[in-house]
DRENDO-1510 file (C-alpha; in Angstrom, 1 decimal, always signed):
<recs>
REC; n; res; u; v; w
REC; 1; UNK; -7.7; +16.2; -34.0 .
REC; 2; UNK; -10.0; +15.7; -30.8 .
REC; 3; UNK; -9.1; +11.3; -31.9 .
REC; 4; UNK; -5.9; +11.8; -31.4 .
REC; 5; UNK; -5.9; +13.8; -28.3 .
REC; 6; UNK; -8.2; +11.8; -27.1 .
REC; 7; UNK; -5.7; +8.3; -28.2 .
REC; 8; UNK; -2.7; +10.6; -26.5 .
REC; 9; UNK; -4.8; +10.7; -22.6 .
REC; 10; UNK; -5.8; +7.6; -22.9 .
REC; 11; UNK; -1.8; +6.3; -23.1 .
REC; 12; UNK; -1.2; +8.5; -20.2 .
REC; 13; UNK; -0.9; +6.9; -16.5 .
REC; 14; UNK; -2.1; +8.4; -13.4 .
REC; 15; UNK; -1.1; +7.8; -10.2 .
REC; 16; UNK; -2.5; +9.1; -6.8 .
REC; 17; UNK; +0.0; +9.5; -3.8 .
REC; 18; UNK; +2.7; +6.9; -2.5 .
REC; 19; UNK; +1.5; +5.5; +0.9 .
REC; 20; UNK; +4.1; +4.6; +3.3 .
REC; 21; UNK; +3.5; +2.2; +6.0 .
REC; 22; UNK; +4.4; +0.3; +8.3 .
REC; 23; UNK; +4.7; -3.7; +9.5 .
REC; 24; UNK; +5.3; -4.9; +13.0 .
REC; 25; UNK; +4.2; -8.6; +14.1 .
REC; 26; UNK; +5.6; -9.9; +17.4 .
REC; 27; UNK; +5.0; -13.7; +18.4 .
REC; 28; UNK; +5.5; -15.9; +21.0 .
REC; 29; UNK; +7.8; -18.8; +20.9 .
REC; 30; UNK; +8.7; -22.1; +22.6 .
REC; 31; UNK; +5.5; -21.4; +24.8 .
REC; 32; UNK; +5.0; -24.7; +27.4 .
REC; 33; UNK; +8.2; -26.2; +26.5 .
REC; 34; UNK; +9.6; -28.3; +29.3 .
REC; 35; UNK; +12.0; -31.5; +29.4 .
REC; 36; UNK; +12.4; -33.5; +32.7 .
REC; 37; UNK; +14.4; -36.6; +33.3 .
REC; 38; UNK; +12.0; -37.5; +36.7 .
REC; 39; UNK; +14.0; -38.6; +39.4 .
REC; 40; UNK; +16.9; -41.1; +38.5 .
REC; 41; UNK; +17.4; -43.8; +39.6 .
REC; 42; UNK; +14.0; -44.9; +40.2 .
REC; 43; UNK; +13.3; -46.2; +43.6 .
REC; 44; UNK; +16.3; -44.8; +45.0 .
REC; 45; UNK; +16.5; -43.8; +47.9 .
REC; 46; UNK; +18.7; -41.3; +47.0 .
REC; 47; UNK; +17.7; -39.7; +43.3 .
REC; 48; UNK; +18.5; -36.1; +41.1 .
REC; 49; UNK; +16.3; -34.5; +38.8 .
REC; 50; UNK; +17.1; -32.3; +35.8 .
REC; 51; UNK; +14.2; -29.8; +34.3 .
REC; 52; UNK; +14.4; -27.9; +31.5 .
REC; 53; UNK; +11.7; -25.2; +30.9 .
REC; 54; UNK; +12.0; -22.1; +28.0 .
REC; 55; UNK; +9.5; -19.6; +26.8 .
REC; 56; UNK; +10.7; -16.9; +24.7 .
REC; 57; UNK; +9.3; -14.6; +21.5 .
REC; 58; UNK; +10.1; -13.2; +18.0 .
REC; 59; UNK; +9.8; -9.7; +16.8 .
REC; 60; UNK; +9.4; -8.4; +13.3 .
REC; 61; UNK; +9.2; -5.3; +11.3 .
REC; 62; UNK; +8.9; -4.4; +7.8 .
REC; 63; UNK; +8.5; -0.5; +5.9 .
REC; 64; UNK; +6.8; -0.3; +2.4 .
REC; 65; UNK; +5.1; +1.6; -0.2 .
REC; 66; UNK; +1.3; +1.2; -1.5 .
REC; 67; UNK; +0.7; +2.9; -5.1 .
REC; 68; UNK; -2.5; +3.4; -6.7 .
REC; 69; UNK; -2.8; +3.5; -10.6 .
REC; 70; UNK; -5.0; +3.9; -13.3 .
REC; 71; UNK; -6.8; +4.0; -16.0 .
REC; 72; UNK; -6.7; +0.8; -17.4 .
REC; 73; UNK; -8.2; -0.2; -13.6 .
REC; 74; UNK; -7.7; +1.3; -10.7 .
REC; 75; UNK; -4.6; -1.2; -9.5 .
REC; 76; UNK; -2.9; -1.6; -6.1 .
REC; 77; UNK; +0.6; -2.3; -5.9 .
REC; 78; UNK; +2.6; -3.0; -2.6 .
REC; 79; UNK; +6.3; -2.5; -2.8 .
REC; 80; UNK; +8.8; -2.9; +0.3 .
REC; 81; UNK; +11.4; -0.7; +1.3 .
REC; 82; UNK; +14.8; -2.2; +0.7 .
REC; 83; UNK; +16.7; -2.9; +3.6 .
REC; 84; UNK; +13.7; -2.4; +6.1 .
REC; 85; UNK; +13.0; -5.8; +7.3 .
REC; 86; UNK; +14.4; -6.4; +10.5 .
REC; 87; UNK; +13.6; -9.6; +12.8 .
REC; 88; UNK; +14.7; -10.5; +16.3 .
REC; 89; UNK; +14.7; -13.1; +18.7 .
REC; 90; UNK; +14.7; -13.4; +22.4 .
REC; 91; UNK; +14.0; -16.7; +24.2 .
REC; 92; UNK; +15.4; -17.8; +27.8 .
REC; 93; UNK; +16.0; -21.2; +28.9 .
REC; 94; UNK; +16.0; -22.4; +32.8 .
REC; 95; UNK; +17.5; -25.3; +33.6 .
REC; 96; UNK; +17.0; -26.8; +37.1 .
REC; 97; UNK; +18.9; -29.6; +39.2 .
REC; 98; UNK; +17.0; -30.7; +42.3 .
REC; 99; UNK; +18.0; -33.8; +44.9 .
REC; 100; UNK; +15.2; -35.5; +46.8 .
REC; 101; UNK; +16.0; -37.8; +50.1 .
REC; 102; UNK; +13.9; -40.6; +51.7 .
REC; 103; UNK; +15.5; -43.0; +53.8 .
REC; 104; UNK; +13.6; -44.4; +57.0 .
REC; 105; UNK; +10.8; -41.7; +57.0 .
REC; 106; UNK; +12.9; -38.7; +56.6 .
REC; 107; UNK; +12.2; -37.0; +53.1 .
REC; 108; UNK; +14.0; -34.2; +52.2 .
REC; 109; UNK; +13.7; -32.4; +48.3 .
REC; 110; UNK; +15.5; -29.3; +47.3 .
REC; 111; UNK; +16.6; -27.4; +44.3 .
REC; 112; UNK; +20.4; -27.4; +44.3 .
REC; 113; UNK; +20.9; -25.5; +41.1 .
REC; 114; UNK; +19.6; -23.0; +38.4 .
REC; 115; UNK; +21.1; -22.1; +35.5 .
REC; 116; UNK; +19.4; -19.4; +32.9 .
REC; 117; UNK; +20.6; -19.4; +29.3 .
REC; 118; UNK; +19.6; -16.0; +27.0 .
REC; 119; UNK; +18.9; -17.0; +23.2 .
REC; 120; UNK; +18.8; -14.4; +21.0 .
REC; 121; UNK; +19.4; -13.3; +17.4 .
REC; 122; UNK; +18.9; -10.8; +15.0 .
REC; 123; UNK; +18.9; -10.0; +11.2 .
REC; 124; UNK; +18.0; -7.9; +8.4 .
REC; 125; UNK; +16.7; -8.0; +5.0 .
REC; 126; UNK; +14.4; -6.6; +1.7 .
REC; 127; UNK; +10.7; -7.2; +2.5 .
REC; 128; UNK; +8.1; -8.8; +1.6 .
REC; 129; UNK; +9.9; -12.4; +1.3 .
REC; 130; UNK; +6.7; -13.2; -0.6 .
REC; 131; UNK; +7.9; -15.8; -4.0 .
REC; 132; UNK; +9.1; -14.2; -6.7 .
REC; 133; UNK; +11.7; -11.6; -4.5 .
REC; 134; UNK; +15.4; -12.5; -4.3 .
REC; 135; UNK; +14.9; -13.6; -0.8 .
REC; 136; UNK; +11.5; -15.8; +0.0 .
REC; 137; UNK; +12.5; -16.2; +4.2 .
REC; 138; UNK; +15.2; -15.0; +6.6 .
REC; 139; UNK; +16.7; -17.5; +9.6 .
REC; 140; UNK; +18.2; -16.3; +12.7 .
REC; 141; UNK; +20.6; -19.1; +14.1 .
REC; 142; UNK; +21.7; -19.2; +18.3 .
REC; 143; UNK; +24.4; -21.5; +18.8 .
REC; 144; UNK; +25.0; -21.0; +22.6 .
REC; 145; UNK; +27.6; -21.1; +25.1 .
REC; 146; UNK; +28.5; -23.7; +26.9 .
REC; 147; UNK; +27.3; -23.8; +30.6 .
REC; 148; UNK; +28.7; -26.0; +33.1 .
REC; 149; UNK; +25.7; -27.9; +35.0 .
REC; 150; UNK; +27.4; -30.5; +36.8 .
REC; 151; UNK; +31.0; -31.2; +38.0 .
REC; 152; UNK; +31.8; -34.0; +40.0 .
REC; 153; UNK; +34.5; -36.0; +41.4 .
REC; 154; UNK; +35.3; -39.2; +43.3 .
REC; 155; UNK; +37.9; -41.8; +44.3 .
REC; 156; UNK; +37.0; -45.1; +42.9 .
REC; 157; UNK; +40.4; -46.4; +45.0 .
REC; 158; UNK; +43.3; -45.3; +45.8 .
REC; 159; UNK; +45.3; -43.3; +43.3 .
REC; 160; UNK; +42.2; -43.9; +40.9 .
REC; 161; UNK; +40.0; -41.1; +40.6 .
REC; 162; UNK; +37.1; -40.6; +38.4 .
REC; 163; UNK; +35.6; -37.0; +37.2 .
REC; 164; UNK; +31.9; -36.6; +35.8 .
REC; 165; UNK; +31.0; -32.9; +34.1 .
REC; 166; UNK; +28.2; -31.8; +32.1 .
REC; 167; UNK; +27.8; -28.9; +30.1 .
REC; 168; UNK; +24.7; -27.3; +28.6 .
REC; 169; UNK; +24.4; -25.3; +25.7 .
REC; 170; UNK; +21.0; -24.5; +23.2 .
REC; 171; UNK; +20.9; -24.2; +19.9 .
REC; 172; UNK; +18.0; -22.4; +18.1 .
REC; 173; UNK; +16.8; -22.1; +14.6 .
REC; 174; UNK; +13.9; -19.5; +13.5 .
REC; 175; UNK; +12.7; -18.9; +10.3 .
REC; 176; UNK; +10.6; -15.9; +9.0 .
REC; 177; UNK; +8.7; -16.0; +5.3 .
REC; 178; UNK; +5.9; -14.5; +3.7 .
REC; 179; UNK; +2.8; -15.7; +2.9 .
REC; 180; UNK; +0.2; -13.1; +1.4 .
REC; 181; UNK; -1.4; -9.9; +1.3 .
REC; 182; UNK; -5.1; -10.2; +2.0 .
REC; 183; UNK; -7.1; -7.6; +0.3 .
REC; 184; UNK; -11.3; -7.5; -0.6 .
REC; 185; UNK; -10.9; -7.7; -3.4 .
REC; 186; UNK; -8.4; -11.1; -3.0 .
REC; 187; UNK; -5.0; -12.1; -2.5 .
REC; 188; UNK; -1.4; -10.8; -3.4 .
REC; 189; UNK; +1.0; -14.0; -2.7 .
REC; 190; UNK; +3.9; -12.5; -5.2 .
REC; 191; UNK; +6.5; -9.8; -5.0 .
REC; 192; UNK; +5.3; -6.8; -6.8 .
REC; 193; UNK; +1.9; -8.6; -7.9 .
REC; 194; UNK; -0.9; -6.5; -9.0 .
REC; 195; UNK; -4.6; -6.2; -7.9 .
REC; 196; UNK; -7.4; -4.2; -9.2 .
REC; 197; UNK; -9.4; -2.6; -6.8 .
REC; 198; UNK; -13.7; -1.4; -7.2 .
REC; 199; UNK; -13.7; +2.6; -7.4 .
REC; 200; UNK; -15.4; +4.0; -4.8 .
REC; 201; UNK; -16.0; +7.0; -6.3 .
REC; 202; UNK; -14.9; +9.5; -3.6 .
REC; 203; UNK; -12.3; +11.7; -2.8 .
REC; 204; UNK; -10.5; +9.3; -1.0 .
REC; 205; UNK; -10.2; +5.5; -1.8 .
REC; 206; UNK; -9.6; +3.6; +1.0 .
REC; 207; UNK; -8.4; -0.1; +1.0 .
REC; 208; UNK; -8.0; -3.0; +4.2 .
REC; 209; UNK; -4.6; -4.4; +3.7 .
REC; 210; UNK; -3.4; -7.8; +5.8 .
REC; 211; UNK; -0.1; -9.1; +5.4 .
REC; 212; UNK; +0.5; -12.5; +6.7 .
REC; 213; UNK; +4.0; -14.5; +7.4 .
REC; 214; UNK; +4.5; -18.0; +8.3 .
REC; 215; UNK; +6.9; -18.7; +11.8 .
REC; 216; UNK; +8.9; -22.2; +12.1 .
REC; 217; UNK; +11.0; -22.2; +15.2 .
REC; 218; UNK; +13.4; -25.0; +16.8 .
REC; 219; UNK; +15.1; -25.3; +19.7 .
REC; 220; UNK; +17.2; -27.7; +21.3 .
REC; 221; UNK; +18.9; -28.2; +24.2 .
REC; 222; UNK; +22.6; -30.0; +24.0 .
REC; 223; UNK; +23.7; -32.0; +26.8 .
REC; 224; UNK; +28.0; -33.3; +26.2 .
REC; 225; UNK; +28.6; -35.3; +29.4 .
REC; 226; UNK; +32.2; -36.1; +29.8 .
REC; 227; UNK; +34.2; -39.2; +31.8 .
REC; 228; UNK; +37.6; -39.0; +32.5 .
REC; 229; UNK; +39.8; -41.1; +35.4 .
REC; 230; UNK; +43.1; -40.3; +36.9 .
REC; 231; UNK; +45.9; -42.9; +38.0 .
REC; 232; UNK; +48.5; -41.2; +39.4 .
REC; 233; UNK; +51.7; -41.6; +38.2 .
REC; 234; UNK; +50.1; -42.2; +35.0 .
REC; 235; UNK; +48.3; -39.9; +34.0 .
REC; 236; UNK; +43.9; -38.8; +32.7 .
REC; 237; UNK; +41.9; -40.4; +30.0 .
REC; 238; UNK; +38.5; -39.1; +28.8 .
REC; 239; UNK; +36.2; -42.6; +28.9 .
REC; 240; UNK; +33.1; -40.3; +27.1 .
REC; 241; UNK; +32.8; -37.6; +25.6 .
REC; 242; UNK; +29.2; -37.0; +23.8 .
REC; 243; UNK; +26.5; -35.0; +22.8 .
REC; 244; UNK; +23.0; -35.4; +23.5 .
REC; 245; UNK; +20.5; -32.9; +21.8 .
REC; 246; UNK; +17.5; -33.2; +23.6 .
REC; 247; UNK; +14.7; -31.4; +21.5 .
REC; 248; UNK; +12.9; -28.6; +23.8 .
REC; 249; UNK; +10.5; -26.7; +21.0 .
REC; 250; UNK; +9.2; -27.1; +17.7 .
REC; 251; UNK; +6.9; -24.1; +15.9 .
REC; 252; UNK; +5.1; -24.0; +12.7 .
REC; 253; UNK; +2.9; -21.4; +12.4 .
REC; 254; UNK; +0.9; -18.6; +10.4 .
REC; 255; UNK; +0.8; -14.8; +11.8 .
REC; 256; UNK; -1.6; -12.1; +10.9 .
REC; 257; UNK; -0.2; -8.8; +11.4 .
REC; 258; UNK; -2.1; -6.0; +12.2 .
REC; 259; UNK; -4.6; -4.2; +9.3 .
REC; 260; UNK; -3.1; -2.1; +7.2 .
REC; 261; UNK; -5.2; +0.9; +6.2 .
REC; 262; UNK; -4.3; +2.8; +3.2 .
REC; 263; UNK; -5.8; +6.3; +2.0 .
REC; 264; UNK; -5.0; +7.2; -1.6 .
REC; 265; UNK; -6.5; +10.7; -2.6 .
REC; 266; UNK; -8.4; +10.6; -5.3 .
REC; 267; UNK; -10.2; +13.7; -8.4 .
REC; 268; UNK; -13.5; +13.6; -8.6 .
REC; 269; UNK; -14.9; +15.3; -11.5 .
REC; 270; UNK; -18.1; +17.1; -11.0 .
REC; 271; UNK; -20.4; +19.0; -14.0 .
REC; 272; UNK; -23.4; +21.5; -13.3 .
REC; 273; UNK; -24.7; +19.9; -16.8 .
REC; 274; UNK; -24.7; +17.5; -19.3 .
REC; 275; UNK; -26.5; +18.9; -22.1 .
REC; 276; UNK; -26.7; +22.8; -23.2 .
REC; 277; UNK; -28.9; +24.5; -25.5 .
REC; 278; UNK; -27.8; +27.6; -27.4 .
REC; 279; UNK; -31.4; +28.7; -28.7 .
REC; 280; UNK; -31.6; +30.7; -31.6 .
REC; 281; UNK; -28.9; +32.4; -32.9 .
REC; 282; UNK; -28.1; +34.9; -36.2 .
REC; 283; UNK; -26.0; +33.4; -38.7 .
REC; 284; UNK; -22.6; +35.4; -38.4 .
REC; 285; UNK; -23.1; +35.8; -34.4 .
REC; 286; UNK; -20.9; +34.1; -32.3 .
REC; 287; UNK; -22.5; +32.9; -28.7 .
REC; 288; UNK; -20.3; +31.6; -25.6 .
REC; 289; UNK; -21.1; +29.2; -23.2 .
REC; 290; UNK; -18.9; +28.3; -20.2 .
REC; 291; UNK; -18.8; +25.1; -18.9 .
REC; 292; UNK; -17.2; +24.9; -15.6 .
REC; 293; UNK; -15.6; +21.8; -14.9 .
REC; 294; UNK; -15.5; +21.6; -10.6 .
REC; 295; UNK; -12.5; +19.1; -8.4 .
REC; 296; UNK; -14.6; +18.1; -5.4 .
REC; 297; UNK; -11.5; +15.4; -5.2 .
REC; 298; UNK; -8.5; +15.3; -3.1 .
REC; 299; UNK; -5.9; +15.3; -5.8 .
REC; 300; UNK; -5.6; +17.5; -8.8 .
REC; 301; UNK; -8.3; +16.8; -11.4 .
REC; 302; UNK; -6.6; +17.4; -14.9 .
REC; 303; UNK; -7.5; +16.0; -18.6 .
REC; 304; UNK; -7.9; +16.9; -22.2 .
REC; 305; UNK; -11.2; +19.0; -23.9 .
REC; 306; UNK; -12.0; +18.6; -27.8 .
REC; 307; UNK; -15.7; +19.0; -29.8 .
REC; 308; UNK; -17.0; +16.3; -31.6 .
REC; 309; UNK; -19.1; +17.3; -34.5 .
REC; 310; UNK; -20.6; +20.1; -36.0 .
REC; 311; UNK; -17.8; +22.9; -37.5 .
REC; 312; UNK; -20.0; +25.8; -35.9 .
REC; 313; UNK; -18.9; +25.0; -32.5 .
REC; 314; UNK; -15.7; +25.4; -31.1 .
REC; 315; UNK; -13.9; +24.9; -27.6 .
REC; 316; UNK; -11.3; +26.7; -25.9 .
REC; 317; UNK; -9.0; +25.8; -24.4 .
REC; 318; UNK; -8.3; +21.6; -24.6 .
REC; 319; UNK; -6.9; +21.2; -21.1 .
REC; 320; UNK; -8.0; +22.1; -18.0 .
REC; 321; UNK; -6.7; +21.6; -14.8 .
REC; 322; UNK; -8.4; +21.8; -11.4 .
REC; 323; UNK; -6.7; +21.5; -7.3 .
REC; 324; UNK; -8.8; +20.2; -5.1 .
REC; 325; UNK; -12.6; +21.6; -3.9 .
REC; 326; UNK; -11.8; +24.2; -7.1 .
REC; 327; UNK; -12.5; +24.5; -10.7 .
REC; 328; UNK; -11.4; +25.1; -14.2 .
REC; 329; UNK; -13.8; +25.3; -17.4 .
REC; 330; UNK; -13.8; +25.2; -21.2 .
REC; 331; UNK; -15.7; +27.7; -23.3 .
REC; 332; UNK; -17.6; +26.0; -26.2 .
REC; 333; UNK; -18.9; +29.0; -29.1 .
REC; 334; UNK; -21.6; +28.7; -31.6 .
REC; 335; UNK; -20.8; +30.4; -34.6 .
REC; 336; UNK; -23.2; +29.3; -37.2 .
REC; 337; UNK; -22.6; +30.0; -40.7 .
REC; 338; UNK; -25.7; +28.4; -42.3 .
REC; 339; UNK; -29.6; +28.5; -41.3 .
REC; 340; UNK; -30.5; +25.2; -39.2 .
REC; 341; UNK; -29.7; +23.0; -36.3 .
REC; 342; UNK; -26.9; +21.4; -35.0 .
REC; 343; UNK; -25.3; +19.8; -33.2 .
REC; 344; UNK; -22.0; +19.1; -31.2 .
REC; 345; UNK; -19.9; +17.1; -28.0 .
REC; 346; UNK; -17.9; +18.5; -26.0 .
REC; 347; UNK; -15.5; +15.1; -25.0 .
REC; 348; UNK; -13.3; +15.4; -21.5 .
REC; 349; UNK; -10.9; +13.2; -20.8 .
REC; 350; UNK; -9.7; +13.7; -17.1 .
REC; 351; UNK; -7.9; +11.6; -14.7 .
REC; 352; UNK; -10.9; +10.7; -12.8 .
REC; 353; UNK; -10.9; +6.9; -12.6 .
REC; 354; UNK; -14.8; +7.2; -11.9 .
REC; 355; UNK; -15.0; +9.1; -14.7 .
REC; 356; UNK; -12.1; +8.6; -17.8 .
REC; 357; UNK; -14.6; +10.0; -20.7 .
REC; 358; UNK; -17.4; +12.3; -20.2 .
REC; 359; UNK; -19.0; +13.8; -22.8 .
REC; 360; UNK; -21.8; +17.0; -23.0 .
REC; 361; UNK; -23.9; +17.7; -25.7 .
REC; 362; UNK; -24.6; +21.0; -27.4 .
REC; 363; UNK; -27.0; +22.1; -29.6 .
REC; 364; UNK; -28.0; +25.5; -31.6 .
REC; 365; UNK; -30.6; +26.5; -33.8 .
REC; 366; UNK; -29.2; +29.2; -36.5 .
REC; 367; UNK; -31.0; +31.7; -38.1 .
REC; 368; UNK; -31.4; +34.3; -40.7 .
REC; 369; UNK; -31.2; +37.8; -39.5 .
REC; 370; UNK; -34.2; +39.9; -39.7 .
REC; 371; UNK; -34.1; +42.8; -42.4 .
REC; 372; UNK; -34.6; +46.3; -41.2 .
REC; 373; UNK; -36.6; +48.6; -43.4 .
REC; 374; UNK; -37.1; +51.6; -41.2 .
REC; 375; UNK; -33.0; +52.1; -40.5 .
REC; 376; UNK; -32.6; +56.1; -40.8 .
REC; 377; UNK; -29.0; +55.5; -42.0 .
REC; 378; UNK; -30.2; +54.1; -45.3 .
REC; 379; UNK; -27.4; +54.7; -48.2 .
REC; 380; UNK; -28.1; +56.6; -51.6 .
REC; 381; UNK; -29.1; +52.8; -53.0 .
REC; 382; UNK; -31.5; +52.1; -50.5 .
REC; 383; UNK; -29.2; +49.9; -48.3 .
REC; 384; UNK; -28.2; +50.2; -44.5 .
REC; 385; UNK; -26.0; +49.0; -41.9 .
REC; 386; UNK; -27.3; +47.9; -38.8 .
REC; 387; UNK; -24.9; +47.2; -36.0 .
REC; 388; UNK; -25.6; +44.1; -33.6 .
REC; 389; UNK; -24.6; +43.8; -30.6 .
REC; 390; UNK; -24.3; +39.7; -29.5 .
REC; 391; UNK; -23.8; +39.0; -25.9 .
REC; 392; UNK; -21.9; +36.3; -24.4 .
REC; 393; UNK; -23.7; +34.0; -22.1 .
REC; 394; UNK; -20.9; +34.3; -19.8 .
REC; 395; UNK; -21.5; +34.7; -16.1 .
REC; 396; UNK; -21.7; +31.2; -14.6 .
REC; 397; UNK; -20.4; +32.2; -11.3 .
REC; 398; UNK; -17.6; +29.9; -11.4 .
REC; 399; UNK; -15.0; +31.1; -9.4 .
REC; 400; UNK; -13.5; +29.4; -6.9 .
REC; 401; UNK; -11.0; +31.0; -4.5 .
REC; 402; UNK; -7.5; +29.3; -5.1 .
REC; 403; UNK; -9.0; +28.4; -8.6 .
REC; 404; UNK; -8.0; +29.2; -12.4 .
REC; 405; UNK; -8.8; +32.4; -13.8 .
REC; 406; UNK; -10.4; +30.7; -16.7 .
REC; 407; UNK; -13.4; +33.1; -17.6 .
REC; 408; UNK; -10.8; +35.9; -18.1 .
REC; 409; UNK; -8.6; +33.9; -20.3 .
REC; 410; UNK; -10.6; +31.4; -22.3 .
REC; 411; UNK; -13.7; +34.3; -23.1 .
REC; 412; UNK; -13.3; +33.1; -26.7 .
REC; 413; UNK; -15.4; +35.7; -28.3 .
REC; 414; UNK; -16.9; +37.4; -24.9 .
REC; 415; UNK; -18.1; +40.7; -25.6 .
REC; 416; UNK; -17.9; +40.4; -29.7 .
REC; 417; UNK; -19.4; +42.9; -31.3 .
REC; 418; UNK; -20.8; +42.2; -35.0 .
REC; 419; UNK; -21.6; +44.2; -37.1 .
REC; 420; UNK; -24.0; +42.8; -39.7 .
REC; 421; UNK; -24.4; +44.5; -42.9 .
REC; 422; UNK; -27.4; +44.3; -45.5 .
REC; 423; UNK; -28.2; +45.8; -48.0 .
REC; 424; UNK; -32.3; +46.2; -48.7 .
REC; 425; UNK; -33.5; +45.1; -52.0 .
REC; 426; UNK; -35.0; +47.9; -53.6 .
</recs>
């Protein structure tokens, strides 16, 4: 019976508590990115300049679960929250047109015009984007407005006119993916993966967690100058009409967030002894011994109790359960039947992952009673009855405020009172 209830609590699967956290990585993007024509024409006495300059950054968050199981191994599992992933992007571009004069000594530069362009973006989606989840990366795409920069207009000759415009407009592209989870005790590159983690053997068992996600970024800067001339009487044809993508920012890189620090609550299980000894005891006396089984764990310490071995020996009850910095216990009773020793284990199987079996031993040396010859109460054949009193060995001072009332409901045979009878041999 004590095999198979051992068989059932091994099956069984603990868990500690679910530990929610928290993911939050902000970058920087299109960090030193400028584009600048120089001054055109060369030489020229008269010659423009166009600048381009952006800077900008990326925010992301992510919410998940850590869960802690055993007893196969003590295995760490890090689930996201669906729907919590969020990312955002904010980037600026600055676009500058500037004029510069020299003719006969006289210089002259200035800044004519500045144009600022806001790209941003946003999305959500299921963390951790690591392989093996439905969606491995999440892309925020800017296609901007169109901005006017220059417009410009001339008469080639009379009743012929000629009109230059340029507009400006960005277009961005960044991408968000997961990488890995760095643990000690190695990595976690796949959606739901599992790790086994060393017990630490305390109350709590902590654990460094590190996700990391990969950044890829591009931006762009498009440029559609148009030509058109006017004849009057006639009427306006476009000459050109174009786009020029003039590449401003390219990122490809890999992002630590911050540590993540997880506490799981753990039982510890904690025994005054490992070995008792009953001494001698009369054969048809029954002796108790309570063995207290103590939590000095943060979660509840349970498990199954069953004896291994002699018959004499028995154990009440076979589970105990303990709440933290308290304490349950199991009586184990020596009721020998037969002169000798022996022996028995007491086998606990708790939910400590330090701890999964523990066994005590027990051990008892039975003897015969002693006969008494001078018993007053003698019967007409020379006989007597004697009556023995056996007392329980109970009184381990193993309460525990908040604790089980154990003693007072597993004192399997407390207080028995036997009464021996034999009858003198005339």
């Amino acid at each position: 019976m004590i095999l198979l209830l051992i068989g059932l609590a091994q099956a069984q699967e603990f868990s500690s508590e679910a530990q929610h956290f928290v993911l939050e990585d902000t970058v920087e993007l299109y960090n030193s990115s400028e584009f600048s024509t120089g001054w055109v024409p060369s030489g020229s006495p008269l010659a423009v300049q166009f600048q381009i300059a952006s800077e900008g950054g990326a925010w992301v968050g992510m919410e998940g679960d850590g869960n802690l199981t055993w007893p196969d191994a003590l295995t760490l599992q890090l689930l996201g929250e669906v729907g919590s992933g969020e990312i955002l992007v904010d980037a600026e571009l600055a676009a500058v047109t500037s004029l510069r004069f020299d003719v006969a000594g006289y210089s002259w530069e200035q800044e004519l015009d500045r144009r600022g362009i806001t790209v941003q973006g946003e999305g959500t989606f299921d963390p951790f984007l690591l392989t093996g989840s439905a969606l491995d990366r999440v892309s925020v795409e800017f296609e901007g407005n169109r901005t006017q920069l220059i417009d410009y207009s001339f008469q080639v000759f009379t009743g012929v006119n000629l009109t230059f415009n340029v507009d400006m407009g960005p277009d961005a592209l960044t991408t968000f993916e997961g990488q890995h989870w760095w643990t000690e005790e190695g990595a976690i590159a796949e959606e739901g993966a599992l790790i086994d983690l060393e017990p630490q053997g305390l109350p709590v068992q902590t654990t460094d967690t590190t996700f990391v996600g990969r950044w890829q970024s591009t931006l762009d800067l498009v440029l559609n100058p148009t030509f058109a001339v006017c004849v009057d009487l006639i009427g306006c044809w476009d000459l050109v009409d174009i786009d020029i993508p003039i590449p401003l920012a390219f990122d490809d890189f890999e992002s630590e967030f911050e540590p993540t620090y997880l506490e799981f609550p753990l039982p510890v299980l904690e025994l005054p002894a490992l070995e008792y000894d009953f001494g001698e005891v009369e054969i048809g006396a029954a002796v108790n011994q309570q063995v207290a089984i103590r939590n000095i764990g943060e979660l509840n310490l349970e498990g199954a109790a069953g004896l291994l071995g002699s018959p004499f020996f028995t154990s009440f009850p076979d589970y105990f359960l303990a709440a933290p910095y308290t304490e349950d216990g199991v009586v184990v009773t020596f009721a020998p039947e037969e002169p000798g020793r022996f022996s028995a284990t007491l086998v606990l199987e708790s939910n400590d992952p330090m701890a999964p079996l523990t066994e005590i031993s027990f051990t008892g040396l039975a003897i015969d009673p002693e006969a008494d010859d001078t018993d007053g109460n003698a019967g007409a054949d020379g006989g007597g009855v004697r009556p023995t009193v056996i007392q329980s060995e109970v009184g381990c001072g193993c309460g525990t405020t908040g604790a089980p009332a154990w003693p007072g409901l597993l004192g399997l045979g407390a207080g028995l009172l036997v009464m021996v009878r034999r009858r003198r041999e005339e």
